[in-house]
GUNUMAR-530409 format. One line per field, with one value per residue (C-alpha): chain; y negated, x negated, z; residue number from 1. Coordinates in nm, 3 decimals. Example, Ala and Ser with C-alpha at 12.3 -4.5 7.8 and 13.67 -1.06 7.14 Angstrom:
! GUNUMAR-530409
chain [A; A]
v [0.450; 0.106]
u [-1.230; -1.367]
w [0.780; 0.714]
n [1; 2]
***
This chain:
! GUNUMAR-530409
chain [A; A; A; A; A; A; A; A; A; A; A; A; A; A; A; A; A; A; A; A; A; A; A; A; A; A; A; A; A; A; A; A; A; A; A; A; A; A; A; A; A; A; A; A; A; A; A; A; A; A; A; A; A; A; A; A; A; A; A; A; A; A; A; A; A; A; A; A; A; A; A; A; A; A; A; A; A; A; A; A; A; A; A; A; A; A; A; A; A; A; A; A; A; A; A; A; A; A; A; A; A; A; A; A; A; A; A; A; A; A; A; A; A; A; A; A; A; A; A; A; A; A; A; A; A; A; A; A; A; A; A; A; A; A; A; A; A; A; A; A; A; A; A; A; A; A; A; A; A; A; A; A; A; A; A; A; A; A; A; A; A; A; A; A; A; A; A; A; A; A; A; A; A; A; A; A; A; A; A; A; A; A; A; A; A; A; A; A; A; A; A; A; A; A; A; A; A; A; A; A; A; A; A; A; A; A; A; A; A; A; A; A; A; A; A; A; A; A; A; A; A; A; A; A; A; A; A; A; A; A; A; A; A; A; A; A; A; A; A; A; A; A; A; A; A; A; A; A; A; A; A; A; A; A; A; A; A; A; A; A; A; A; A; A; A; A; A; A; A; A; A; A; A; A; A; A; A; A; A; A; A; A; A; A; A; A; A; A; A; A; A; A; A; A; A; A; A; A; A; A; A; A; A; A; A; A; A; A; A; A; A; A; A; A; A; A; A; A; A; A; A; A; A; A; A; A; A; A; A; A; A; A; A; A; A; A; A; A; A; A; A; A; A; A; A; A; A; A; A; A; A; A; A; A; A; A; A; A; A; A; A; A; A; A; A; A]
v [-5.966; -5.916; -6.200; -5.989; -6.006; -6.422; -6.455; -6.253; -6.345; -6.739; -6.631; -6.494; -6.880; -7.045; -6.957; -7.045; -7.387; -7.482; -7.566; -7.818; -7.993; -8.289; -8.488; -8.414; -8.524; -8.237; -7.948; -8.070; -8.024; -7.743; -7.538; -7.628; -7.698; -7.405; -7.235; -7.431; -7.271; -6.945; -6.938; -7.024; -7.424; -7.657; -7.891; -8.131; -8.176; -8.418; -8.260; -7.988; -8.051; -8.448; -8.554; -8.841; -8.792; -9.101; -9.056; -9.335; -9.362; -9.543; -9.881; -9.780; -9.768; -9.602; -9.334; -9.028; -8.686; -8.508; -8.288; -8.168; -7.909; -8.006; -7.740; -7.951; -8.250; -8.249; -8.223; -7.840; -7.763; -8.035; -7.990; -8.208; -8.146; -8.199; -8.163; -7.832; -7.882; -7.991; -7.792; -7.770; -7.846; -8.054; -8.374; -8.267; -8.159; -8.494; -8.672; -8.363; -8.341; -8.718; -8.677; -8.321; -8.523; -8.757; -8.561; -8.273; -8.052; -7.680; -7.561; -7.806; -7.664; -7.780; -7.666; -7.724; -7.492; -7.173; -7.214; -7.238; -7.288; -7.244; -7.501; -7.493; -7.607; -7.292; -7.462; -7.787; -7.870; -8.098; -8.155; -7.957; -7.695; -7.745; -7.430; -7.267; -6.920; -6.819; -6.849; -6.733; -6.735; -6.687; -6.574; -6.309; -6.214; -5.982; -5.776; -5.771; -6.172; -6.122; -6.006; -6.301; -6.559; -6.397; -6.533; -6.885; -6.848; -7.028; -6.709; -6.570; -6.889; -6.899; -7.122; -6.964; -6.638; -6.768; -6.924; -6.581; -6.497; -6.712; -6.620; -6.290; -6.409; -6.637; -6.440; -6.122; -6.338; -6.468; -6.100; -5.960; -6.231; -6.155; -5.779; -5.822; -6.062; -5.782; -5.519; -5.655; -5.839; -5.731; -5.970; -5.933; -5.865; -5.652; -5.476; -5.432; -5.330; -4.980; -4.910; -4.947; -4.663; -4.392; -4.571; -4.481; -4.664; -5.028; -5.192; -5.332; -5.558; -5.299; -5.085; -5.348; -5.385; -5.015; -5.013; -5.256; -5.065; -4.748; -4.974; -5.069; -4.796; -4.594; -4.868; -4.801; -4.395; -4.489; -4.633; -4.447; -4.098; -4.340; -4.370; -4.036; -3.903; -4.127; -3.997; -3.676; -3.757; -3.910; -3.657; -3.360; -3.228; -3.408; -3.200; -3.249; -3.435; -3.756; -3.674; -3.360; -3.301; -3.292; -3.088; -2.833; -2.815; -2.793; -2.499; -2.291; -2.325; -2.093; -2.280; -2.197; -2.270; -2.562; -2.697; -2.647; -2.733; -3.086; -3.263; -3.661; -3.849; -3.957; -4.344; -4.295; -4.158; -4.449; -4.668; -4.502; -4.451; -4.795; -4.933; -4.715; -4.885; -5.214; -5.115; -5.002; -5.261; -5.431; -5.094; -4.914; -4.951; -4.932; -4.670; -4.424; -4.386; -4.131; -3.957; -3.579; -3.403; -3.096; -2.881; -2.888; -3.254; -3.563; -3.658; -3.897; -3.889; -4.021; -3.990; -3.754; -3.506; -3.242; -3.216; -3.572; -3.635; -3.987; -3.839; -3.619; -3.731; -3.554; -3.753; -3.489; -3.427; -3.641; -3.637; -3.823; -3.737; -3.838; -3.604; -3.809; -3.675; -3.927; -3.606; -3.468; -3.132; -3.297; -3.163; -3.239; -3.429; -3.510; -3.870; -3.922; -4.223; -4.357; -4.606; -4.631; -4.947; -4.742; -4.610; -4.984; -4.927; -4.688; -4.901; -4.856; -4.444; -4.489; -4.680; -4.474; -4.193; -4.350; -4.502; -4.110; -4.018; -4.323; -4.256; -4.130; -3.757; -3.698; -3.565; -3.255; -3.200; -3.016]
u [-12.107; -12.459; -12.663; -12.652; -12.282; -12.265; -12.443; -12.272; -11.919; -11.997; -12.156; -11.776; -11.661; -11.895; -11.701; -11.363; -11.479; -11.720; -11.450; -11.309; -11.711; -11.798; -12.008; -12.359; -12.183; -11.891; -12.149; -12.325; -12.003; -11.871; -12.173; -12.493; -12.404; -12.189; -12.533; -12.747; -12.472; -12.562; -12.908; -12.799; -12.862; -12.594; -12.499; -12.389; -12.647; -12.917; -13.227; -13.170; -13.020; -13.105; -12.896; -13.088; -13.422; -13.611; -13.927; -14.075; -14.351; -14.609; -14.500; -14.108; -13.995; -13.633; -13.642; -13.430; -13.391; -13.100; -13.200; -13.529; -13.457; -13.584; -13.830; -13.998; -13.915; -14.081; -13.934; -14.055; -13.828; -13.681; -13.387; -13.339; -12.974; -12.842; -12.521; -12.342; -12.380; -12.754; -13.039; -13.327; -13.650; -13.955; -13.847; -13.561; -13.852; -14.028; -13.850; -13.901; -14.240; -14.295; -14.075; -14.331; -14.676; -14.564; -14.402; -14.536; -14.310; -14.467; -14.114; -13.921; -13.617; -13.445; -13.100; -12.754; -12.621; -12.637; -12.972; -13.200; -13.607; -13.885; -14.171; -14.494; -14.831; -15.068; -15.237; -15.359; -15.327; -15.033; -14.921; -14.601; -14.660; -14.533; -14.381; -14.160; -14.255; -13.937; -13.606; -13.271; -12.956; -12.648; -12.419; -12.706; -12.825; -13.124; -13.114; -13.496; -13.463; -13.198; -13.478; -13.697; -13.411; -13.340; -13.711; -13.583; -13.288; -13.322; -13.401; -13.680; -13.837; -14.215; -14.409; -14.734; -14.583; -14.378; -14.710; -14.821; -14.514; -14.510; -14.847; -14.762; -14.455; -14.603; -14.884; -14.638; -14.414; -14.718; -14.805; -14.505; -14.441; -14.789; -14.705; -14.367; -14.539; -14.801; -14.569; -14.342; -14.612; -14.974; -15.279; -15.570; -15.771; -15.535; -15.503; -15.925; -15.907; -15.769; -15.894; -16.246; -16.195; -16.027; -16.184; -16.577; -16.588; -16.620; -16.313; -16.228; -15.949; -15.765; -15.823; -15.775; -15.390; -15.330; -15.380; -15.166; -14.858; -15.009; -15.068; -14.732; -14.564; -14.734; -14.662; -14.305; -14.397; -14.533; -14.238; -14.001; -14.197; -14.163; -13.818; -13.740; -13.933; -13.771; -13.474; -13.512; -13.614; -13.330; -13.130; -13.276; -13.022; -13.078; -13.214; -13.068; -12.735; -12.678; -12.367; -12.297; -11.972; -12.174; -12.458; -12.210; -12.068; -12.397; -12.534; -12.215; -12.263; -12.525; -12.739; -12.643; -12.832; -12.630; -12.759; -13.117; -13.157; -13.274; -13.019; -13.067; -12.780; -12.696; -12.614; -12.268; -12.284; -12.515; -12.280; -11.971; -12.139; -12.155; -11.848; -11.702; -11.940; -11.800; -11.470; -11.489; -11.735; -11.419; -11.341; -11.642; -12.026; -12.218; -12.460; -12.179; -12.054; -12.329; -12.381; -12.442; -12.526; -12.429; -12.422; -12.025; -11.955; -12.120; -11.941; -11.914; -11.922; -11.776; -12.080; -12.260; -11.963; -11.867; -11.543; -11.456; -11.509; -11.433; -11.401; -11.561; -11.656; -11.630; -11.856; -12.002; -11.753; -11.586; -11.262; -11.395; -11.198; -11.229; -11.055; -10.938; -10.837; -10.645; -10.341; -10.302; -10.424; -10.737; -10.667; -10.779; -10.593; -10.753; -10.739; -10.840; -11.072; -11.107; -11.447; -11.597; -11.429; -11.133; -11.266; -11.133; -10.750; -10.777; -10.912; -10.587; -10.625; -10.980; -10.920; -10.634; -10.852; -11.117; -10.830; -10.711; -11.074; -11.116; -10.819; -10.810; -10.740; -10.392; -10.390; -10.299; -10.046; -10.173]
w [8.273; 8.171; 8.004; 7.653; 7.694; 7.749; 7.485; 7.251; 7.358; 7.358; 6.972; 6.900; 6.966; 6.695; 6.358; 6.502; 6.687; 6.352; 6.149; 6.451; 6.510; 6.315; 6.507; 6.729; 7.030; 6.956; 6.904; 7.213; 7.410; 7.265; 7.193; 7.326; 7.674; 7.761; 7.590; 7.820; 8.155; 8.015; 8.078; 8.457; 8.433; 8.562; 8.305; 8.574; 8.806; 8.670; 8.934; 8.662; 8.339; 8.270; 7.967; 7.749; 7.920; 7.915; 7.684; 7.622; 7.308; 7.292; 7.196; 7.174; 7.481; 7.580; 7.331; 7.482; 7.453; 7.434; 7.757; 7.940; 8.212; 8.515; 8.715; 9.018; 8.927; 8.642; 8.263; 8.161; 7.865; 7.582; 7.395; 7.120; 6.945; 6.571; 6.433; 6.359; 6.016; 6.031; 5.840; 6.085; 5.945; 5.959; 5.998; 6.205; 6.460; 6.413; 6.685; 6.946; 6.805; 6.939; 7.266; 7.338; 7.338; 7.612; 7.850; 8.132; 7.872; 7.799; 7.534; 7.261; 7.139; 6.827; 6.742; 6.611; 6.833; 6.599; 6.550; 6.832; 6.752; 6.994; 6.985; 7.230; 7.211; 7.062; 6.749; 7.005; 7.367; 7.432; 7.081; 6.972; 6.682; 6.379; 6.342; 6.567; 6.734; 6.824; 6.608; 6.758; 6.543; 6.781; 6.406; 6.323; 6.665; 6.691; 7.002; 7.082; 7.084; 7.279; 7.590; 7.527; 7.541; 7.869; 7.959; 7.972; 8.234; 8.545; 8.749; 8.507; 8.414; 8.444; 8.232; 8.242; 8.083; 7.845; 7.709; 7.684; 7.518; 7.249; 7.127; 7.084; 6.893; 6.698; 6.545; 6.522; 6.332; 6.110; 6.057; 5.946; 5.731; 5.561; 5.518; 5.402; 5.124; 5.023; 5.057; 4.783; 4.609; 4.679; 4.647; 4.498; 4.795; 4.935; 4.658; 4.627; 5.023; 4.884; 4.586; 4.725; 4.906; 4.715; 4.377; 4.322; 4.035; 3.960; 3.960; 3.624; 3.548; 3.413; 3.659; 3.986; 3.775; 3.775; 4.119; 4.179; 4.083; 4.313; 4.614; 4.599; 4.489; 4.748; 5.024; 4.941; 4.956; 5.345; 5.464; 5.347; 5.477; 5.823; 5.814; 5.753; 6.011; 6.221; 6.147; 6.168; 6.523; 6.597; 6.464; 6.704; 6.983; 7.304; 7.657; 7.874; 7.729; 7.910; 8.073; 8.314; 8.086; 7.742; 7.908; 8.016; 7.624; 7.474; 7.753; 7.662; 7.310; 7.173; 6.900; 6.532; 6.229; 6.178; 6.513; 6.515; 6.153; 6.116; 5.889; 5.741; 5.682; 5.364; 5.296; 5.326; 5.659; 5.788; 5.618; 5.776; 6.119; 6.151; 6.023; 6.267; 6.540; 6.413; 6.436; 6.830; 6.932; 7.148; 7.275; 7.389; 7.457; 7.122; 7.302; 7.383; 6.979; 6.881; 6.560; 6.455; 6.121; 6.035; 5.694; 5.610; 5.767; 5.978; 6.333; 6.493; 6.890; 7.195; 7.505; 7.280; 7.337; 7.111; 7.329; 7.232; 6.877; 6.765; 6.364; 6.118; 5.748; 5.473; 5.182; 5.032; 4.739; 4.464; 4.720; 5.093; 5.389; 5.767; 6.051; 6.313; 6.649; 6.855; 6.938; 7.274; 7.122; 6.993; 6.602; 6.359; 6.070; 5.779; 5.595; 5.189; 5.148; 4.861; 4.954; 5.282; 5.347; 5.413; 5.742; 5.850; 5.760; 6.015; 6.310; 6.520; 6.506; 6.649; 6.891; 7.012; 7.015; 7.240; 7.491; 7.510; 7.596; 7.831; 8.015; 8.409; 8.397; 8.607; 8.925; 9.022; 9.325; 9.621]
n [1; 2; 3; 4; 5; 6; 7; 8; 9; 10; 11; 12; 13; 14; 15; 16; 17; 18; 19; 20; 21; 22; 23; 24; 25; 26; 27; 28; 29; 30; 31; 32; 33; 34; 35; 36; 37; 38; 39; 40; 41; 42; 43; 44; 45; 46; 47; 48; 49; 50; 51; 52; 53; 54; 55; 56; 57; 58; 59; 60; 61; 62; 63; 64; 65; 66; 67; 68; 69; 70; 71; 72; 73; 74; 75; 76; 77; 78; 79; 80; 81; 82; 83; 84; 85; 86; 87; 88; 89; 90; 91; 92; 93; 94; 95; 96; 97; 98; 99; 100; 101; 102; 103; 104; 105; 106; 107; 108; 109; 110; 111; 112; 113; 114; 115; 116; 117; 118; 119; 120; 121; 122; 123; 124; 125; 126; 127; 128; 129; 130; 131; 132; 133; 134; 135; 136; 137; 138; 139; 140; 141; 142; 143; 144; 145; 146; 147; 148; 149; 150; 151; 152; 153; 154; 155; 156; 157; 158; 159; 160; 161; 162; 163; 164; 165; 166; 167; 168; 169; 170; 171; 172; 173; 174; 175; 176; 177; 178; 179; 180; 181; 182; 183; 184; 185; 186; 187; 188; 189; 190; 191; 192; 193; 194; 195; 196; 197; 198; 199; 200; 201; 202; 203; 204; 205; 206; 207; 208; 209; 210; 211; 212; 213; 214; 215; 216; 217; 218; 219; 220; 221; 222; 223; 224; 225; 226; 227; 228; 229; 230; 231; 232; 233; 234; 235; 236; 237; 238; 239; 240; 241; 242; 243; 244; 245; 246; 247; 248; 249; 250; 251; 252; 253; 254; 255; 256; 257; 258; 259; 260; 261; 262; 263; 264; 265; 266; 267; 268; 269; 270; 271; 272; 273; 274; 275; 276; 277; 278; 279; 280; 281; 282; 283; 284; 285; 286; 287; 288; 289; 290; 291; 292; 293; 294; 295; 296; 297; 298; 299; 300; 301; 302; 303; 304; 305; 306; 307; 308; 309; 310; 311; 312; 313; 314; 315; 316; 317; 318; 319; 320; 321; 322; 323; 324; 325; 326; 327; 328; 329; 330; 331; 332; 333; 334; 335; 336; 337; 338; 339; 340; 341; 342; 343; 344; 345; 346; 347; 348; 349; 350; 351; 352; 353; 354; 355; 356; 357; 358; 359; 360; 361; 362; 363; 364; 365; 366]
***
């Protein structure tokens, strides 16, 4: 199973097992050590996961910490745990914070085994940042997180890069923060940065509030040109298909209007195109369900395949249907929906459509 996988499956466990933790010493069993196994440390060998890690400070002496993964004999990653329940903050990080300082320790983590943060030492040598520069909940994973937790397995761990790592993170993370803040609300000076130079005039107060309202509004114009260009790309026929059996269909069929025009999605369709993702995620790859646009209807794909259509939506009028295919003859039969949200009443039909498509072809007798 590949690490994305662990991770995701042990994930699945948290909601069930949260209602069953009450204590620190519970999530640290049931959580954060199987989490710790996953990144390819054993939990029961102390040359490599020490549990209540000695750390003495200054004049208190005996003060532990929950673990420190071991890398040369030396302490190179702490991990101080909290209950389940716990809101991480500041002064929930004091007592890693004090723990970092002392030890040959490059990463603090601080979690309640949902939330994992990242500490290191970027602001000032061999004192623990305040902030974290990495943030990883397991209930709302984000897949490109996903590749940097990989980072800290046993097999990939080197110290030196990670370093490097979490600089980029950290100001990335600072950056975005500051754009999503004068996206939504623009500053003064951010607002001045523009209007200076489309603006030959001198910028009055009335005029520095007018523009404003344009910086934002054409902010908002920027993006969403972005988006839609990105989806349009998206949206273009692949060459050459990704599997011998699609490229085949799409090489006999000549190209219609309907396939070389570039067609968006509506909201409904994103919205249905991933409910029906949802739906199959126990079933299939998310990478194999693929969407296409077309004029009378939106489909929705098995491998890219026109030969093995998952369904086809029908949103466009005040009735919404979905064709579903999941009969040996592969026709289609058409469903009312009343809301999107129906699309999940129907769970058992798609998933007996991609078991038919998933299944060996027979034999034939020689």
């Amino acid at each position: 199973m590949d690490f994305i996988d662990l991770i995701k499956t042990h994930a699945k466990t948290i909601p069930a097992l949260k209602e069953k933790i009450q204590t620190e010493e519970g999530t640290k069993n049931a959580l954060i050590m199987p989490f710790i196994q996953i990144l390819g440390y054993n939990v029961f060998d102390p040359s490599e996961v020490n549990p209540e890690f000695t750390a003495d400070v200054g004049t208190k002496k005996g003060e532990k910490v929950d673990y420190a993964i071991i890398k040369d004999g030396k302490p190179c990653i702490l991990i101080e745990c909290k209950s389940i329940n716990s809101d991480l903050s500041k002064e929930q990080a004091s007592q890693l914070f004090r723990y970092f300082s002392v030890t040959a320790a490059k990463i603090g983590i601080l979690t309640n085994g949902i939330i994992y943060q990242f500490f290191t030492d970027l602001d000032e040598k061999n004192k623990m940042d305040i902030k974290p520069f990495l943030e990883i909940n397991l209930l709302d994973i984000k897949e490109p997180l996903i590749d940097q937790l990989k980072k800290y397995t046993k097999q990939a761990l080197n110290l030196d890069e990670l370093h490097d790592d979490a600089t980029q993170l950290k100001y990335t993370k600072e950056i975005i923060q500051i754009a999503n803040k004068e996206f939504s609300q623009p500053s003064e000076d951010f607002v001045k940065f523009f209007a200076q130079k489309v603006y030959p005039k001198k910028l009055t107060q009335k005029a520095l509030e007018n523009f404003t309202i344009i910086t934002k509004d054409s902010l908002n114009q920027f993006l969403s040109d972005k988006i839609n260009e990105r989806l349009k790309s998206a949206m273009q026929p692949e060459s050459p298909s990704k599997t011998p059996e699609a490229q085949s269909t799409e090489i006999s069929q000549p190209q219609t209007a309907e396939t070389t025009d570039v067609i968006v999605p509506t909201e409904d369709e994103w919205e249905a195109y991933y409910f029906v993702k949802a739906i199959l995620h126990d079933s299939v790859e998310p990478s194999k369900i693929v969407m296409r646009a077309s004029k009378s209807y939106f489909s929705i794909l098995y491998e890219n395949n026109r030969l093995k259509p998952i369904c086809r939506l029908y949103l466009g009028g005040k009735q919404k249907h979905v064709g579903i295919f999941n009969n040996k003859e592969r026709q289609e039969n058409k469903v009312a929906l009343d809301n999107i949200e129906d699309l999940f009443k129907l769970a058992d039909q798609f998933k007996a459509t991609i078991a038919m498509y998933q299944a060996p072809a027979p034999t034939q007798a020689t």
